[in-house]
VEXZAMI-812499 format. One line per 8 residues: number of its first residue (from 1); for each residue x, z, y of C-alpha. Coordinates in Angstrom, 1 decimal, decimal comma. Each point is the difference from the previous one (the first is absolute). Example, Ala and Ser with C-alpha at 12.3 -4.5 7.8 and 13.67 -1.06 7.14 Angstrom:
1	12,3:7,8:-4,5 | 1,4:-0,7:3,4
! end
This chain:
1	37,3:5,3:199,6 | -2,1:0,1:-3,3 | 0,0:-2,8:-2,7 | 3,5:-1,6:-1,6 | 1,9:-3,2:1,9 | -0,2:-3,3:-1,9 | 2,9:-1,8:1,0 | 0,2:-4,1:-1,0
9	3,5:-0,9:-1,8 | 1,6:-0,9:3,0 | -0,5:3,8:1,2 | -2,7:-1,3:2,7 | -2,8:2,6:0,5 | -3,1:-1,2:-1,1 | -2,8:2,7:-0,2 | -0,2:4,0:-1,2
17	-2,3:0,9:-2,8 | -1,8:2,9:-1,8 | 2,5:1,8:-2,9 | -2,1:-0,9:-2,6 | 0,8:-3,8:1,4 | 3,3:0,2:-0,2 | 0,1:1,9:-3,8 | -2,5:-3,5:-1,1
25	2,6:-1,8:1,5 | 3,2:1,3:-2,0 | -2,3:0,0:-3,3 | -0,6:-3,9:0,8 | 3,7:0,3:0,7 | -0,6:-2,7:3,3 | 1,6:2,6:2,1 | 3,1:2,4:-0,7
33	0,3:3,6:2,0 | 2,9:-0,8:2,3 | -0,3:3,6:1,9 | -1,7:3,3:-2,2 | -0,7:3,4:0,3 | 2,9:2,2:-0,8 | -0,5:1,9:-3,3 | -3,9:-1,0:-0,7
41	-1,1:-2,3:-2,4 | -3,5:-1,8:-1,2 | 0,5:-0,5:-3,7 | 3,5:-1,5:-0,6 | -0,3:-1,2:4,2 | 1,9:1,3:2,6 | -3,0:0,6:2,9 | 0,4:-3,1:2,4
49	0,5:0,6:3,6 | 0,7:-4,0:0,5 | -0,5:-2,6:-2,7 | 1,6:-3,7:0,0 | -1,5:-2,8:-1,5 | 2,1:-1,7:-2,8 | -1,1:-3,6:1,3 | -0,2:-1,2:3,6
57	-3,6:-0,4:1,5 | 0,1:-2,6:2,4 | -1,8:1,6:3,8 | 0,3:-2,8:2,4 | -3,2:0,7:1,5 | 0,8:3,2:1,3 | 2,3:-1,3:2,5 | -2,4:-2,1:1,7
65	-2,9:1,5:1,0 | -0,3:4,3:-0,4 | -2,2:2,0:-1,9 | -4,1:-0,4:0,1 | -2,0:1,6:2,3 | -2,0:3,5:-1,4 | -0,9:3,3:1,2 | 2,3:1,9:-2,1
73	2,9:-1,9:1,3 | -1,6:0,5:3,8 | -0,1:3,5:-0,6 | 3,7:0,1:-1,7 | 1,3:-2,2:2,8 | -1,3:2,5:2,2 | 0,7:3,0:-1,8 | -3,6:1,2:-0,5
81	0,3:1,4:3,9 | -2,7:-1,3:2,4 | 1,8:-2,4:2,5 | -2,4:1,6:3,0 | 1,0:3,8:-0,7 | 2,6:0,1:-2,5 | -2,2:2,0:-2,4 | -0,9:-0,9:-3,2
89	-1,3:-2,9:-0,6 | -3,0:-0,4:-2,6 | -1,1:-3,7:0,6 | 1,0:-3,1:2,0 | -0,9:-1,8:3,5 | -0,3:-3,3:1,1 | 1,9:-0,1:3,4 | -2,1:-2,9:0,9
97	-3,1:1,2:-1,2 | -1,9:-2,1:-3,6 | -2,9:-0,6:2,4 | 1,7:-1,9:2,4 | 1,8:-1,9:-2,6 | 3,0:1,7:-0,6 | 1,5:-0,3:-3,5 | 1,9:2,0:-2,8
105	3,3:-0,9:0,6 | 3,2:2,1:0,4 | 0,5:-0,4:3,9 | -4,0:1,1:0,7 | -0,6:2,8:-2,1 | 1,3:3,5:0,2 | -0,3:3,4:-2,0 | -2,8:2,3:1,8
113	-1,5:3,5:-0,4 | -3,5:0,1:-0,4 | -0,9:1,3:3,7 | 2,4:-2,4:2,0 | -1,7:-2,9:-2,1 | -3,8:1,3:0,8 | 1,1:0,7:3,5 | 1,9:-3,8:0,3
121	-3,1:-1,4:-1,3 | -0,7:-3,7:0,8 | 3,0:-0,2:2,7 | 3,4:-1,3:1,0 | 3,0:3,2:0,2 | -0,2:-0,6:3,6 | -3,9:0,1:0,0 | -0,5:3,3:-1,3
129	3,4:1,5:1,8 | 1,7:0,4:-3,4 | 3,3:-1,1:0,5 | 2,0:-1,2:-3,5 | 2,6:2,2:-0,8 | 1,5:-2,8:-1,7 | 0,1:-3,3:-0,8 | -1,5:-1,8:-2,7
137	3,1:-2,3:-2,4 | -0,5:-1,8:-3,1 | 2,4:1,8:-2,3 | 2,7:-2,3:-1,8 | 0,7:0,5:-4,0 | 3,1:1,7:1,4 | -1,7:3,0:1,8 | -2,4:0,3:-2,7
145	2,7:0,6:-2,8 | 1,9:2,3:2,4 | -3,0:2,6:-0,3
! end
């Protein structure tokens, strides 16, 4: 795990972030370091490990619905191993294939190395006799801060 943990006041997760984040953060003094570093310090900071923001940001909307669709998160969902041969993965794949209308959504795309995707080409898994290794979720804002 790289980057610091911003946690809201109520000690909810909300999101990780770069260092250098979290050091513009305690300067603006929004956020104080609630877990450091032992013995190393930036300036008269204690290096953050988790930060906690000094007033409550409200999040409703991540109960609801889960985090947007992208590559990057396919390929973290995934991770970065091809879900025909387990190696790794380089790129994504449309289970139902674009062509035939299939969409970029969580439960029709998978993580793919480069061969299995030129060799699936413009067909179904069962088409082209490349069983799934596993099956395509839509990851929840819980699963996505336990990373």
């Amino acid at each position: 795990m790289t980057g610091v943990l911003v946690l809201n006041a109520d000690l909810g997760p909300l999101h990780r972030v770069s260092l250098r984040h979290a050091v513009r953060m305690l300067l603006r003094e929004v956020a104080v370091v609630h877990e450091a570093e032992p013995d190393r310090l930036i300036g008269v900071y204690p290096v953050p490990r988790v930060v906690r923001l000094v007033t409550y940001v409200v999040t409703r909307w991540r109960y609801g619905r889960g985090p947007a669709w992208s590559r990057a998160g396919v390929l973290a969902r995934d991770g970065r191993r091809c879900a025909y041969c387990g190696g790794n993965a380089s790129t994504i794949d449309h289970v139902l294939p674009s062509s035939r209308g299939g969409r970029n959504t969580w439960l029709n795309t998978v993580a793919a190395c480069s061969p299995c995707n030129q060799r699936k080409g413009d067909r179904t898994p069962p088409e082209a006799r490349m069983p799934l290794r596993i099956t395509p979720t839509a990851p929840t804002w819980a699963a996505i801060h336990a990373r």
